[in-house]
C-alpha positions in Angstrom: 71.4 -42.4 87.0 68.4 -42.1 89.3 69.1 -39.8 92.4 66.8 -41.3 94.5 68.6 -44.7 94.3 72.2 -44.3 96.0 74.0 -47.3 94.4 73.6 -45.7 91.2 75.2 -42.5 92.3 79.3 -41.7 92.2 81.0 -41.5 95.5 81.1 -37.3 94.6 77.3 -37.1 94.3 76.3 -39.4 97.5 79.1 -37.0 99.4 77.2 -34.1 97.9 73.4 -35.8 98.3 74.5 -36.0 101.9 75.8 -32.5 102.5 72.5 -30.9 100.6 69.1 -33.2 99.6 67.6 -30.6 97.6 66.0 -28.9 100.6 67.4 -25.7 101.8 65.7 -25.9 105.0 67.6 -29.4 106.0 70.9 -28.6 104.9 73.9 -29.6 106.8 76.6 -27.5 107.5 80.3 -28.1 108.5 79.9 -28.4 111.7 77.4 -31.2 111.5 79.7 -33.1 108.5 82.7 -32.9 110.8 81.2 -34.5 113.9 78.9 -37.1 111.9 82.3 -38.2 109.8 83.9 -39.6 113.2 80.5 -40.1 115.2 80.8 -43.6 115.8 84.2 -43.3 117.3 83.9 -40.3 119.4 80.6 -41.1 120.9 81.0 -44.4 121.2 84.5 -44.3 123.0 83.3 -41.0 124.7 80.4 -42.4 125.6 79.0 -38.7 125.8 74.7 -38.7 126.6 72.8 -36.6 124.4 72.9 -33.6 126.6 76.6 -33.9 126.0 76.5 -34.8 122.4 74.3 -31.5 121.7 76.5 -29.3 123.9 79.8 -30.1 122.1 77.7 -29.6 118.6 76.3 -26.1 119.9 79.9 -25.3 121.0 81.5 -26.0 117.6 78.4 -24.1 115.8 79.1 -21.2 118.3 82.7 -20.9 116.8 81.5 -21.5 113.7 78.9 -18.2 113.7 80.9 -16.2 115.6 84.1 -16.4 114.5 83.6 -17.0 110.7 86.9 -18.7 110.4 87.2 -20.5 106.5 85.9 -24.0 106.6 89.0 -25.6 106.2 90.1 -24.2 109.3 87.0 -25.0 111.1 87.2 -28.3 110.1 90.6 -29.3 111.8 89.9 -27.1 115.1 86.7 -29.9 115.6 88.6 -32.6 114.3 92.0 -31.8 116.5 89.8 -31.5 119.6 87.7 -34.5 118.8 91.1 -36.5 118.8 91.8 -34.7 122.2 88.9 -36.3 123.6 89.8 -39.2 122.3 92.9 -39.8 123.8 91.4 -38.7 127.2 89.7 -41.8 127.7 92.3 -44.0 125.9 94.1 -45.9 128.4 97.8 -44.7 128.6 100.8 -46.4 129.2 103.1 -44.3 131.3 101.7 -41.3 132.3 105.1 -39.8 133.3 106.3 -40.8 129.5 103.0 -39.3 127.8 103.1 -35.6 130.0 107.1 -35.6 128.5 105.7 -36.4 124.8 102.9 -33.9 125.6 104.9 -31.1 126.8 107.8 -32.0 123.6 105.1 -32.0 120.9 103.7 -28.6 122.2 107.2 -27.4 122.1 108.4 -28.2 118.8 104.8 -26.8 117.3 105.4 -23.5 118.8 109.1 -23.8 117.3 107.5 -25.3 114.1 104.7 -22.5 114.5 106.7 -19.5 114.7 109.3 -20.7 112.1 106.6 -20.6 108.9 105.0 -17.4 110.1 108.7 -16.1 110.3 109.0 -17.3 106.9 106.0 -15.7 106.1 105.6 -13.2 107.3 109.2 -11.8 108.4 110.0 -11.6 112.5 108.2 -8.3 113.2 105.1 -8.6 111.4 104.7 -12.7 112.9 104.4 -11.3 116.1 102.0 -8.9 115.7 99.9 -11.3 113.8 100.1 -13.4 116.6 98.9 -10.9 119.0 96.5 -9.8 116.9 95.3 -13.7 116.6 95.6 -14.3 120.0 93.1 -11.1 120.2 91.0 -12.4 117.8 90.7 -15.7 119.8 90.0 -13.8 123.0 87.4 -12.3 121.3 85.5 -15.4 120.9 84.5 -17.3 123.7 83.6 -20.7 122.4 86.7 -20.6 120.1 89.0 -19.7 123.4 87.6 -22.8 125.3 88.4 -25.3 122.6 92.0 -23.8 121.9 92.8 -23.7 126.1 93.6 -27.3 125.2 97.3 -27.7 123.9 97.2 -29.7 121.5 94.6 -28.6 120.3 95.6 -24.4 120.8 99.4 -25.0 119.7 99.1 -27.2 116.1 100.4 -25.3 113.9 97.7 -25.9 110.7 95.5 -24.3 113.2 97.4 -21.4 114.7 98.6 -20.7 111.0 95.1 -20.8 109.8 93.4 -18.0 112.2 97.1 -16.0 111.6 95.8 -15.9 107.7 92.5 -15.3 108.5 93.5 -12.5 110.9 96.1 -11.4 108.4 93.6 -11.5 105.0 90.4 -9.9 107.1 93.0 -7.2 108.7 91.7 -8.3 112.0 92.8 -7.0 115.9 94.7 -4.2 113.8 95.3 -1.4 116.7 94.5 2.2 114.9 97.4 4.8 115.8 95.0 7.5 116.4 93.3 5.8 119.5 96.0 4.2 120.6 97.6 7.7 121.0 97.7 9.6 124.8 95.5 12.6 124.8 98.2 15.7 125.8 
């Protein structure tokens, strides 16, 4: 095999030539492999300038840095709000119709939400997590704008995701000591 010629490479080693080339100063992160795996689409139905282009990219890498959520996680926030902004400038059919399926779909995600960290979890310790996610989330701005959105803030891989991470990093835990009233 020669890895300089990409026909004679398996699809695992072009994926992986594409992520690193063999210089650590040019190598792409997550951020950059989730937007450049739906590119075409979203800025060519988006029809977002550069300006714009770079600003959703330094958004993304903002939550990416600052909130140091697992990649897997990461990876569906972008591509959950990239199909957001999709289906912003798709043409719809009956608005009245699509703000019902919107506000039913938000609905049973909570439901569907609440249900597996319930499961999880157990009732009392759910909704702390979720306050403690919801914290969390506050806590980072650029993550907070992107999750404002609906359907993007209430899918349940998502919310579930930053729960574990919150959970598994002990995250937004409120110490007893300072939360105490001085007598």
């Amino acid at each position: 095999m020669d890895p300089t010629n990409p026909v004679t490479l398996t699809p695992e080693e072009r994926a992986g030539a594409k992520l690193y080339d063999g210089n650590a100063a040019k190598q792409v992160g997550i951020v950059d492999t989730a937007i450049e795996s739906r590119s075409a689409e979203l800025w060519g139905e988006t029809g977002a300038n550069t300006a714009q282009r770079e600003q959703l990219r330094n958004t993304y890498s903002a939550i990416e840095a600052s909130s140091r959520l697992p990649s897997a996680v990461l990876v569906r926030i972008i591509d959950q709000d990239i199909n957001v902004r999709l289906a912003a400038v798709r043409p719809v059919g009956d608005p009245d119709a699509a703000k019902h399926d919107l506000a039913t779909r938000i609905a049973e995600s909570n439901t569907e939400t609440r249900r597996a960290l319930r499961d999880q979890y157990g009732a009392k310790e759910a909704e702390e997590l979720l306050e403690r996610a919801s914290r969390f989330v506050a806590a980072t701005p650029a993550l907070a704008q992107i999750l404002a959105n609906p359907l993007v803030g209430s899918d349940p891989a998502i919310v579930q995701g930053i729960v574990s991470y919150v959970f598994s990093n002990g995250l937004g835990r409120v110490n007893p000591r300072s939360s105490k009233r001085k007598e």
